[in-house]
C-alpha positions as CSV (number, residue, x, y, z in Angstrom):
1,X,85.0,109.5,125.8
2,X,87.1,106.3,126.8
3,X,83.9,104.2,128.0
4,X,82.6,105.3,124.4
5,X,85.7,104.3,121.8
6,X,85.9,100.8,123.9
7,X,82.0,100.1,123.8
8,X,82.6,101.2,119.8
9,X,85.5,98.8,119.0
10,X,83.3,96.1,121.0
11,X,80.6,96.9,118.6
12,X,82.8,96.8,115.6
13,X,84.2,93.9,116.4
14,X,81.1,92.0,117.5
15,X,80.1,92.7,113.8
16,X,83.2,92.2,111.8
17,X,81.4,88.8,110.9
18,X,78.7,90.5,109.4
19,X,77.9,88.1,106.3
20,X,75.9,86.5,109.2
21,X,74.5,89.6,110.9
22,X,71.0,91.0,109.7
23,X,71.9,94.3,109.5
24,X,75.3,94.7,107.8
25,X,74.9,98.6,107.1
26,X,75.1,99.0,111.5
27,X,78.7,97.9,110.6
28,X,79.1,101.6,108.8
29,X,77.8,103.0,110.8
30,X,79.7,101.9,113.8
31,X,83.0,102.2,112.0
32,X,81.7,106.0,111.4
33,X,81.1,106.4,114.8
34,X,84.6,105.1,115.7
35,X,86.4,107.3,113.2
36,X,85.1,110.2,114.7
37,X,85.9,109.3,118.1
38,X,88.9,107.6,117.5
39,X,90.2,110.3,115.6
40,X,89.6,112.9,118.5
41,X,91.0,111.4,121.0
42,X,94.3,110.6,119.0
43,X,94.1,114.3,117.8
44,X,94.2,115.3,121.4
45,X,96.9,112.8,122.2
46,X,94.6,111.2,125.0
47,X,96.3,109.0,127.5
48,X,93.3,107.3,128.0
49,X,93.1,105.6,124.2
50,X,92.9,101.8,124.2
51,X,96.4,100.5,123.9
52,X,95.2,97.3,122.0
53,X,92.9,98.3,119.0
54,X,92.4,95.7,116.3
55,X,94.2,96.1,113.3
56,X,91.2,96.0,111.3
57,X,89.4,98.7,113.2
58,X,92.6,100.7,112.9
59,X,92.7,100.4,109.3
60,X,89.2,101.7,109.0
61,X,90.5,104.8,111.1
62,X,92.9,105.3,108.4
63,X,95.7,104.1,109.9
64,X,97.6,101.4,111.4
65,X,100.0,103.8,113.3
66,X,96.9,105.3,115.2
67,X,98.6,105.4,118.7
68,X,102.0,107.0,117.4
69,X,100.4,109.7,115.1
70,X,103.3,111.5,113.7
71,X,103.1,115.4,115.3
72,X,102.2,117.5,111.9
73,X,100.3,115.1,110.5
74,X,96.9,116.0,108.7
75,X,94.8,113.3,110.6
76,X,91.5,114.3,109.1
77,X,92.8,113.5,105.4
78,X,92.9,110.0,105.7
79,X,89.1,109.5,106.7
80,X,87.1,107.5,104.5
81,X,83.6,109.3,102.5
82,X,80.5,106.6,103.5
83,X,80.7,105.3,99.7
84,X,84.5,103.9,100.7
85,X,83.6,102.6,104.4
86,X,81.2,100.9,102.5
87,X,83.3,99.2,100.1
88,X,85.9,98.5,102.8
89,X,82.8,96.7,104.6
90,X,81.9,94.6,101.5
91,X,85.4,93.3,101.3
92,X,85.3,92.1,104.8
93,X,82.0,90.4,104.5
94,X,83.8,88.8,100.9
95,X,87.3,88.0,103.3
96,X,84.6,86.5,106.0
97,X,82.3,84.6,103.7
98,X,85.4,83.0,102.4
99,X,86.7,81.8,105.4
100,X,83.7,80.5,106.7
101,X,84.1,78.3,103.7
102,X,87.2,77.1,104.0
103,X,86.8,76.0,107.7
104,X,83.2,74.7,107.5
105,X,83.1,73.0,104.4
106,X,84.9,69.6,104.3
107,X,83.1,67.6,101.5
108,X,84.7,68.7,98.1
109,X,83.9,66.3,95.2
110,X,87.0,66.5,93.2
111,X,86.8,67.6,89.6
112,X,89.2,67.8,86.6
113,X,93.1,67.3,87.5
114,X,94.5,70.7,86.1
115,X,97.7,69.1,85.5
116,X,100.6,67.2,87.9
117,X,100.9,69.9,90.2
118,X,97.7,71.7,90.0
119,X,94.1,70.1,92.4
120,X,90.2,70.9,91.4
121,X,87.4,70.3,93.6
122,X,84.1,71.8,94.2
123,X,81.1,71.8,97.0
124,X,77.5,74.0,97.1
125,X,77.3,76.5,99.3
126,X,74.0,78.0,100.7
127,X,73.2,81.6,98.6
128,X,76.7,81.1,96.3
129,X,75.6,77.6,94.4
130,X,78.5,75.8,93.4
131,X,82.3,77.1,94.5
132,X,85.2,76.3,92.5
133,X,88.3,75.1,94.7
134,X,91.9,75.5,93.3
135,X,95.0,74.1,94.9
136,X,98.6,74.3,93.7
137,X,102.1,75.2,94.4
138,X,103.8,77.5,93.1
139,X,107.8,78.1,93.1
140,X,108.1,81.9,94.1
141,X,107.4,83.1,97.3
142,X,104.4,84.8,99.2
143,X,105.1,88.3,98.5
144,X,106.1,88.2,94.8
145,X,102.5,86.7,94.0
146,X,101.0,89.1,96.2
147,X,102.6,91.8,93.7
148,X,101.4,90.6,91.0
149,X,98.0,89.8,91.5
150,X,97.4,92.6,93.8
151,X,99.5,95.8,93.6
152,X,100.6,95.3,89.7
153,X,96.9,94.5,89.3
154,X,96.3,96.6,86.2
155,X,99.0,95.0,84.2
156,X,97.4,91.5,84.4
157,X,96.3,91.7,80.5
158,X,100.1,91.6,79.9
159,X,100.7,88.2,80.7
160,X,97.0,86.8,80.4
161,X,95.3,86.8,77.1
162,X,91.9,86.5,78.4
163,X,91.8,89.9,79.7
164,X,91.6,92.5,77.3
165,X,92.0,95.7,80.3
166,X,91.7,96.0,83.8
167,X,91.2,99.5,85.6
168,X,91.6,100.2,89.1
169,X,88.4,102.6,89.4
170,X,89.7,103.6,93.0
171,X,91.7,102.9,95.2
172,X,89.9,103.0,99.5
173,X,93.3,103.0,102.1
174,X,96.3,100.1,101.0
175,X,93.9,97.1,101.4
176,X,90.6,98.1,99.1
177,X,90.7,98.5,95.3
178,X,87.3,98.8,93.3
179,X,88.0,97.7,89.6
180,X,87.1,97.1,86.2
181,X,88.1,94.0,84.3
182,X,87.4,93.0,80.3
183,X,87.6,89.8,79.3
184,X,88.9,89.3,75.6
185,X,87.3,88.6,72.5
186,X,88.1,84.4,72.1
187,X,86.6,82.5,69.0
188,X,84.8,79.8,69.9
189,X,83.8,81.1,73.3
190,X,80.6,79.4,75.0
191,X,79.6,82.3,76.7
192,X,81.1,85.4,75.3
193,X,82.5,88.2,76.3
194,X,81.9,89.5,79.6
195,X,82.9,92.3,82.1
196,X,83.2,92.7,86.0
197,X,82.8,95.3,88.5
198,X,84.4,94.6,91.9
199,X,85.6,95.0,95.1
200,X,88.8,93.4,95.9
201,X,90.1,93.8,98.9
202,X,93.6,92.6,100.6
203,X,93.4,90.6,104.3
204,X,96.2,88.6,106.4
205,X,95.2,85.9,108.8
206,X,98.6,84.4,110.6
207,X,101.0,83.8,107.7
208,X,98.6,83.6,104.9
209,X,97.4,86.7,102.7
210,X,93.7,86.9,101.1
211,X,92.9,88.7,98.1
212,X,89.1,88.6,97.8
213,X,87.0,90.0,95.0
214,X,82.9,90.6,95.0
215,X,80.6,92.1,92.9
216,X,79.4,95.7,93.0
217,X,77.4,98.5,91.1
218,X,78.5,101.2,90.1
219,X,76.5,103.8,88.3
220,X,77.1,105.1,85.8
221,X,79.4,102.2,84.2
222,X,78.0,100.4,81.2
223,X,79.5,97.7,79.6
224,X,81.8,98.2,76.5
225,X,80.2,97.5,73.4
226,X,79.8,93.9,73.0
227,X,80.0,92.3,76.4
228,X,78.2,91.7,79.1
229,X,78.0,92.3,82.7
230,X,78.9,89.3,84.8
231,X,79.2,89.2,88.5
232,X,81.9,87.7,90.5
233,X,80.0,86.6,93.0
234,X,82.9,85.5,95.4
235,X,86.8,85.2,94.7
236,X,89.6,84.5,97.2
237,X,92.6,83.7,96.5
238,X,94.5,82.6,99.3
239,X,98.2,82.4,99.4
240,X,100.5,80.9,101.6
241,X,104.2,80.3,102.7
242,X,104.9,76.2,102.1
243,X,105.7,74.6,105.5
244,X,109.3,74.0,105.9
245,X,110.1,76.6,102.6
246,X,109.3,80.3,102.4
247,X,110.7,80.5,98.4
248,X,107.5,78.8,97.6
249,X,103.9,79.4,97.5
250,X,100.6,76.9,98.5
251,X,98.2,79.1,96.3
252,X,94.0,78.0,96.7
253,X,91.6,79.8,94.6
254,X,87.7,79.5,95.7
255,X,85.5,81.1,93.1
256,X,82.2,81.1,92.1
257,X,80.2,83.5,89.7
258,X,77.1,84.2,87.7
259,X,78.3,84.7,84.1
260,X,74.3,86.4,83.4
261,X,72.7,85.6,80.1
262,X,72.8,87.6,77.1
263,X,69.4,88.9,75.3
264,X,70.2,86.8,71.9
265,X,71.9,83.6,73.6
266,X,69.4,84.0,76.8
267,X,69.9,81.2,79.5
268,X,73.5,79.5,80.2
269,X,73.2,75.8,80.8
270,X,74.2,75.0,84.4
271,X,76.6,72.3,82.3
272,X,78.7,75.1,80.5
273,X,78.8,77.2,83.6
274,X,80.5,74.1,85.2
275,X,82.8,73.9,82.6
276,X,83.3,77.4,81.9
277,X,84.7,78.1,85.5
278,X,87.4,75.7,85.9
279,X,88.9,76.2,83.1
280,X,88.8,80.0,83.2
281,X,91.0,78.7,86.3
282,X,93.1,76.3,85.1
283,X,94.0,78.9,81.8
284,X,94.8,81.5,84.4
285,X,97.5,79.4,86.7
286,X,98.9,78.2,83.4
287,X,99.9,81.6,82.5
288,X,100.5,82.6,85.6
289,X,103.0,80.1,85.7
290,X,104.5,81.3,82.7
291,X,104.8,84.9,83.8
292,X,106.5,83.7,86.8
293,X,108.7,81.9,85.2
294,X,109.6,84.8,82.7
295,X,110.3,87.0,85.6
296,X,112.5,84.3,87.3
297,X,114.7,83.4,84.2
298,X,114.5,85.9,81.7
């Protein structure tokens, strides 16, 4: 009924902030409940559907055209198994942990300057330890780094030499990829070689675009031979149009992550994670930079 799909998207929306609610699987749930009778009445072309659904709830249906379904159209194709509603969920918690710390947290201590262009800082966060803060501007505009770091994910290890492969496992609607990432063999790296297993999921907020990442298992996914599983605890990229000129980018980074300890080496000094990090950053932008600038003036 109506009085149910509007008592739904209350509930869905009362929860989308769910990194603070005690039971984050009621979120699935909901959104499960919402698909099914969201779905029907679109199906039956009901005059009675709410004419203002949020975009987010309306992605989770499967579509962001849900009040103009096209007159053929196979509705029940797009819907989402449990496992994918489930990693659509952990992105938003990811997208709302990270904005939660980036509007409550104002003390950063600043760290190393990257370089003239480039800003580090850092702060402790509650359950994350220490968080990584990136800030720089960049001379291309919103939706060519969106491109890059987002749809032409898999072809990252072609302009960085610290990954060795990454793999888009699967792919949950347009905003939700779950991937695999390989660092690369370095000599004379402190911690060795290491692998990820993540959600990464796409958001917009006004004019800025979010592209958060989070850990997750999968089983079964071992590690290739030789590296170890690290988790990526939280990464958000956030990326911006420069006030006053759209042909550039204000690009800030948050990330923090548990890097795990091998069997041989066993634990990892808080003082090489700390160093570790920020330069894992710092190498990235720089050849980010570069790539950009390849594509720009070849």
């Amino acid at each position: 009924s109506c009085t149910m799909l509007r008592a739904t998207v209350k509930l869905c929306c009362g929860i989308a902030h769910d990194h603070l609610h005690p039971l984050p699987g009621l979120k699935i749930t909901a959104v499960a409940a919402l698909q099914k009778d969201g779905r029907g009445l679109v199906g039956r072309r009901s005059h009675f559907l709410p004419s203002k659904i949020p975009l987010y709830i309306q992605r989770l249906m499967g579509k962001e055209t849900a009040l103009c379904p096209e007159p053929d159209r196979d509705i029940s194709s797009s819907r989402f198994s449990s496992t994918d509603l489930s990693y659509i969920a952990k992105g938003e918690r990811a997208l709302q942990q990270a904005l939660s710390i980036l509007q409550q947290y104002t003390s950063w201590q600043p760290e190393t300057m990257l370089d003239a262009g480039a800003i580090m800082s850092s702060t402790v966060v509650p359950g994350l330890g220490k968080v990584f803060r990136v800030e720089v501007v960049l001379t291309v505009p919103v939706a060519q780094l969106h491109q890059e770091l987002f749809e032409r994910i898999e072809e990252m290890p072609q302009w960085n030499p610290t990954l060795s492969r990454v793999k888009v496992l699967q792919r949950v609607g347009t905003d939700t990829l779950v991937t695999h990432e390989v660092t690369a063999p370095s000599p004379g790296n402190l911690v060795g070689q290491r692998d990820f297993v993540s959600v990464r999921h796409r958001g917009r907020r006004d004019t800025a675009t979010y592209l958060v990442g989070t850990a997750i298992y999968i089983e079964p996914l071992p590690s290739p031979e030789g590296c170890i599983r690290a988790e990526s605890q939280l990464s958000c990229i956030v990326l911006r149009p420069l006030a006053g000129n759209p042909g550039r980018t204000h690009f800030t980074w948050l990330l923090s992550m548990d890097l795990k300890a091998s069997a041989t080496a066993g634990w990892i000094p808080a003082s090489v994670v700390n160093r570790v990090l920020p330069q894992s950053q710092a190498d990235f932008i720089q050849h980010l930079r570069r790539h950009l600038s390849a594509i720009v003036c070849p």
